[in-house]
C-alpha positions in Angstrom: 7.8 -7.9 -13.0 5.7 -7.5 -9.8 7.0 -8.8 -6.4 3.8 -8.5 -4.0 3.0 -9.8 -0.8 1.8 -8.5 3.0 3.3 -6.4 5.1 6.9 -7.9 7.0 7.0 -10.7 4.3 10.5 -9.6 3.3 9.8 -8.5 0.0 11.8 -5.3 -0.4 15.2 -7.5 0.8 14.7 -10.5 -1.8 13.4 -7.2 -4.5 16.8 -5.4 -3.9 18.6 -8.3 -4.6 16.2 -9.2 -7.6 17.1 -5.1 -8.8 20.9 -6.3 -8.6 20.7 -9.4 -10.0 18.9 -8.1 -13.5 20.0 -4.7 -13.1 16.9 -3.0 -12.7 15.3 -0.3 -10.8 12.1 -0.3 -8.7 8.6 1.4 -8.6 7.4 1.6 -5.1 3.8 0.4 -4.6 3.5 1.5 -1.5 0.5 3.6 -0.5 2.4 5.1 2.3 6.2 5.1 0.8 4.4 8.3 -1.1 4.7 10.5 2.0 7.9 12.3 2.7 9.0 12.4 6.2 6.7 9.5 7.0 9.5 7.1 7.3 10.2 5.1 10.2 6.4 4.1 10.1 6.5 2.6 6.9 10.1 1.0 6.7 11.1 2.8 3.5 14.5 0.4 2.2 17.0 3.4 2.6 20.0 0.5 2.1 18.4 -0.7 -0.8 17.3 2.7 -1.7 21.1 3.9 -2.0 21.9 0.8 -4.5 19.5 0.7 -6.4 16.8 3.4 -8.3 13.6 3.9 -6.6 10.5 5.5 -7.7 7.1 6.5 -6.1 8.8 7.3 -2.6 8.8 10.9 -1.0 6.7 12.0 -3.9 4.2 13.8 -2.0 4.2 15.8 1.4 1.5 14.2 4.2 -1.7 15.5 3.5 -1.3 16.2 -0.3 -4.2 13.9 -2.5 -2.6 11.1 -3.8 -4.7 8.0 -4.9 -4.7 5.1 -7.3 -4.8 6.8 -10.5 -2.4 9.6 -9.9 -0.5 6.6 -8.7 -1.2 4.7 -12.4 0.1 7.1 -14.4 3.2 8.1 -12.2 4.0 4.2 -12.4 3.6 4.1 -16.2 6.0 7.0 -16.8 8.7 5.3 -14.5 8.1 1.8 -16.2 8.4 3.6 -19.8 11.9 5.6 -18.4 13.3 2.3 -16.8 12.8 0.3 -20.0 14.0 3.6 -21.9 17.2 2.7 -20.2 17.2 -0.9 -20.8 16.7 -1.2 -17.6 14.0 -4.0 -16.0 11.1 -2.2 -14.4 10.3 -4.2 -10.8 7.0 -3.5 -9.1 7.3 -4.0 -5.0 5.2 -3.6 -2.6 1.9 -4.6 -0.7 -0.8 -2.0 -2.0 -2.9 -3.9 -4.2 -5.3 -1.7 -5.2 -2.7 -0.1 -6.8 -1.3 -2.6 -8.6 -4.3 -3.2 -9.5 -5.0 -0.3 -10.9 -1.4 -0.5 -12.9 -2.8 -3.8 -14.5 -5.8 -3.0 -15.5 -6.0 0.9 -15.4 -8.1 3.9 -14.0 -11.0 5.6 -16.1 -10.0 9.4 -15.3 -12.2 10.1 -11.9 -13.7 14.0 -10.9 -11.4 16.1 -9.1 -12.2 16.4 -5.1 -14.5 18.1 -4.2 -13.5 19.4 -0.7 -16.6 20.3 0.8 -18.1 17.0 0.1 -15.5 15.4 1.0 -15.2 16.7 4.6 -19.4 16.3 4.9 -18.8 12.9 4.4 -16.0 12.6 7.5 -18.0 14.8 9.6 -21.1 12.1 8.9 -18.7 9.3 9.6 -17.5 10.9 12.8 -20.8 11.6 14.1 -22.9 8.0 12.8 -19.7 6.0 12.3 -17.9 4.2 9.4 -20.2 1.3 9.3 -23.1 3.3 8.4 -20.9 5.0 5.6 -19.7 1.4 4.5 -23.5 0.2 4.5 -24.4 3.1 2.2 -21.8 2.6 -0.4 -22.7 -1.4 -0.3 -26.5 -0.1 -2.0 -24.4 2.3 -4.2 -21.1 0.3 -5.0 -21.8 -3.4 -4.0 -19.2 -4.4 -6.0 -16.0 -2.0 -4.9 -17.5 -1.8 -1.3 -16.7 -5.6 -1.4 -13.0 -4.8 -2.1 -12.2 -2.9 0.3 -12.6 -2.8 4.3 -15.3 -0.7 6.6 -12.7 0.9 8.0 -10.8 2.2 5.4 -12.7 5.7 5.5 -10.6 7.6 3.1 -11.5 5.2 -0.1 -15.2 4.9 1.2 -15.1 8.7 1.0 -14.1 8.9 -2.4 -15.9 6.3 -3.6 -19.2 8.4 -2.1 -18.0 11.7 -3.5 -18.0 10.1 -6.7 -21.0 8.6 -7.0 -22.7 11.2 -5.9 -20.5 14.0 -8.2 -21.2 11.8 -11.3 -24.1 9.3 -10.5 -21.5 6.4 -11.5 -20.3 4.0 -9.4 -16.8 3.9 -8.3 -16.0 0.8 -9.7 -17.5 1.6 -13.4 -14.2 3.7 -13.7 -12.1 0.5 -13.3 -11.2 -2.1 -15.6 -10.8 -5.3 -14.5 -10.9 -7.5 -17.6 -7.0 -8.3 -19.0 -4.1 -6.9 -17.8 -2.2 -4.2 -20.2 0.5 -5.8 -20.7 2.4 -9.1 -19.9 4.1 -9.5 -16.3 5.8 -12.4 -14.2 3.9 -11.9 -10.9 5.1 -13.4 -7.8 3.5 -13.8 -4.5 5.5 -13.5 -1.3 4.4 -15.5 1.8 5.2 -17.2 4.8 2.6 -18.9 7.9 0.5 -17.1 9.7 2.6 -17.6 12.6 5.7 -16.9 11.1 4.1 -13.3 9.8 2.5 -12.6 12.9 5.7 -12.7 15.0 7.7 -10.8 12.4 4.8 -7.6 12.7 4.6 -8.1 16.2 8.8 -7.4 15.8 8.6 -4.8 13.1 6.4 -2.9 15.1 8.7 -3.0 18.5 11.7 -1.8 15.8 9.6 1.1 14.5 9.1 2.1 18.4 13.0 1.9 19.0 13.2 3.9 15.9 11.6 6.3 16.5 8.3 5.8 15.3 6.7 8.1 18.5 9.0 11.3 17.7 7.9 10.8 13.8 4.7 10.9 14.7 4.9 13.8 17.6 7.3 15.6 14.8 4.2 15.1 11.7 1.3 16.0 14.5 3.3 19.3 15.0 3.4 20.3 11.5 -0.2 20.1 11.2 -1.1 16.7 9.6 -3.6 15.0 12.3 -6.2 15.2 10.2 -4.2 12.5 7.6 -2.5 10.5 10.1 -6.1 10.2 12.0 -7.4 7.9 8.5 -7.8 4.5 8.1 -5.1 4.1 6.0 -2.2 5.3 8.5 -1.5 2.4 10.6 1.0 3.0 12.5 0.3 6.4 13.2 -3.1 6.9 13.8 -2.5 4.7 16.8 0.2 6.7 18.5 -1.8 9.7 18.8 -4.0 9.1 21.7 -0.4 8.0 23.1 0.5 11.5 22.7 -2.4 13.3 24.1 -2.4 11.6 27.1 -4.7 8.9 26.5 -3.6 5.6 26.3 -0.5 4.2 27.8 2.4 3.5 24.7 1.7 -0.4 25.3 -1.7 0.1 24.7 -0.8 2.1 21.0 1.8 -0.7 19.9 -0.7 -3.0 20.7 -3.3 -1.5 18.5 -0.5 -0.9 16.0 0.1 -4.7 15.9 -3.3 -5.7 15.5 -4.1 -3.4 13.0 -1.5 -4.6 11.0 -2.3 -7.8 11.2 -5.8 -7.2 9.6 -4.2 -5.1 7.2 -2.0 -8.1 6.2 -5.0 -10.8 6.1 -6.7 -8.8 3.4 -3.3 -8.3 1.4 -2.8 -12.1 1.2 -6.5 -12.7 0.3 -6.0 -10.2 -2.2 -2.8 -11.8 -3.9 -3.9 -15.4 -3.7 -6.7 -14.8 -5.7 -4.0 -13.6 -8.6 -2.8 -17.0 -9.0 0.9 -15.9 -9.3 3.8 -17.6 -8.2 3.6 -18.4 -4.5 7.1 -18.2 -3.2 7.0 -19.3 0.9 10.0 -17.7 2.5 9.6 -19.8 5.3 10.7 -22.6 3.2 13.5 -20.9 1.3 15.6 -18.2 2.1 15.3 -14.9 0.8 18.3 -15.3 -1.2 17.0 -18.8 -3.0 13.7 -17.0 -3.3 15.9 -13.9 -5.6 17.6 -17.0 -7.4 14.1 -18.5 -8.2 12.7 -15.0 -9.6 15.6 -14.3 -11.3 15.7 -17.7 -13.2 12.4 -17.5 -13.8 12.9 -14.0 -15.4 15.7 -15.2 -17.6 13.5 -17.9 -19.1 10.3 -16.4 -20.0 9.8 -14.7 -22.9 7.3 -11.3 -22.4 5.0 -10.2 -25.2 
């Protein structure tokens, strides 16, 4: 089972009580629920988290390479130890190119290659990320179009592969039929209804403690990750911290940001076609009734 949807939906409350309900245990598809001590920032279910099993959080330390197919096969082992226990393995979260890459798999990618890699920052820091982006749209037309200009750290890789193997980045994905049979439900509410409940999160995370998680991570060296594309969140907070920007200024890039983010996961998980479950019309515990009885009366291959 996979319970997707953007960022604030309410997906890891109605996925706890799903866990309960069926007595499973859940894989975390989070790409930043990886990072220990990155925690306020990305809402990590600690509640739920004490209930019920979770795997694929605090796996790695901030700064460590962690990516799509190292995230495949660590979500393949759990799903074969939770069914091992007869046990129902549930898939949350809002990182869809790695469920994505659970579905449909990973060909096995070069290891990084450092050097390359950091030429390839230095060239975005000094031209900028759309002249990056534009070079892997002549390379990679077709994974450029899956992900977002901004989002260095994948156009990075994507480069470093093409130019390590001459392949394109998306030869090494499959996109075809899924491996194996899944109920897949889609998590939503309106735009409005999403927008203020970011705008919220975010104010929560700041009240949380979200600024000493970030002055704490910046201490112990890890600038250089939360600085990507693919921190939001964090990334923001820093100019805060050096003096910059005033803190209204960060949350307010922090919302925005998010709210990008968000647009893309929902364009992402319409396109699936899965159950479309609208939270502003049902509550989150009708919407865990709904998945559960849908479940419970569909027979997997």
């Amino acid at each position: 089972m996979i319970i997707g949807g953007p960022t604030a939906v309410g997906k890891s409350e109605v996925a706890c009580c799903v866990a309960k309900r069926l007595g499973g245990e859940i894989i975390s598809a989070d790409s930043m629920a990886v990072y220990r001590g990155m925690d306020v920032g990305t809402a990590k279910p600690w509640e739920c988290m004490r209930e019920v099993r979770h795997y694929l959080v605090d796996v790695v330390d901030p700064g460590e390479y962690f990516d799509a197919k190292i995230f495949e096969k660590k979500a393949l082992k759990a799903i074969e130890e939770i069914r091992s226990k007869g046990k129902v393995p549930i898939v949350v979260g809002g990182t869809y190119l790695y469920i994505q890459a659970l579905l449909f798999g990973i060909e096995e990618t070069p290891e990084p290659n450092r050097p390359l890699r950091e030429r390839l920052y230095k060239i975005a820091e000094k031209k900028g990320r759309a002249f990056l982006y534009g070079k892997l749209k002549i390379v990679d037309p077709e994974y450029a179009a899956k992900i977002h200009e901004n989002d260095v750290r994948r156009v990075v890789r994507a480069l470093e592969v093409f130019i390590e193997t001459g392949r394109p980045f998306s030869s090494f994905h499959r996109w075809e039929r899924p491996r194996f049979s899944f109920l897949g439900f889609f998590l939503s509410r309106s735009w409005e209804s999403l927008s203020e409940r970011i705008e919220l999160r975010v104010r929560r995370m700041i009240e949380s403690g979200l600024v000493e998680e970030v002055k704490e991570l910046l201490d112990k060296g890890f600038e250089h990750f939360l600085t990507s594309s693919q921190a939001i969140g964090y990334k923001e907070l820093i100019p805060y911290l050096k003096g910059e920007e005033s803190l209204e200024e960060a949350i307010e890039k922090i919302v925005r940001n998010t709210k990008e983010y968000a647009k893309r996961q929902i364009r992402w998980f319409r396109r699936q076609g899965w159950k479309e479950i609208n939270l502003d019309e049902i509550p989150e515990e009708e919407a865990c009734d709904l998945i559960v009885r849908s479940y419970l009366q569909t027979p997997l291959s």
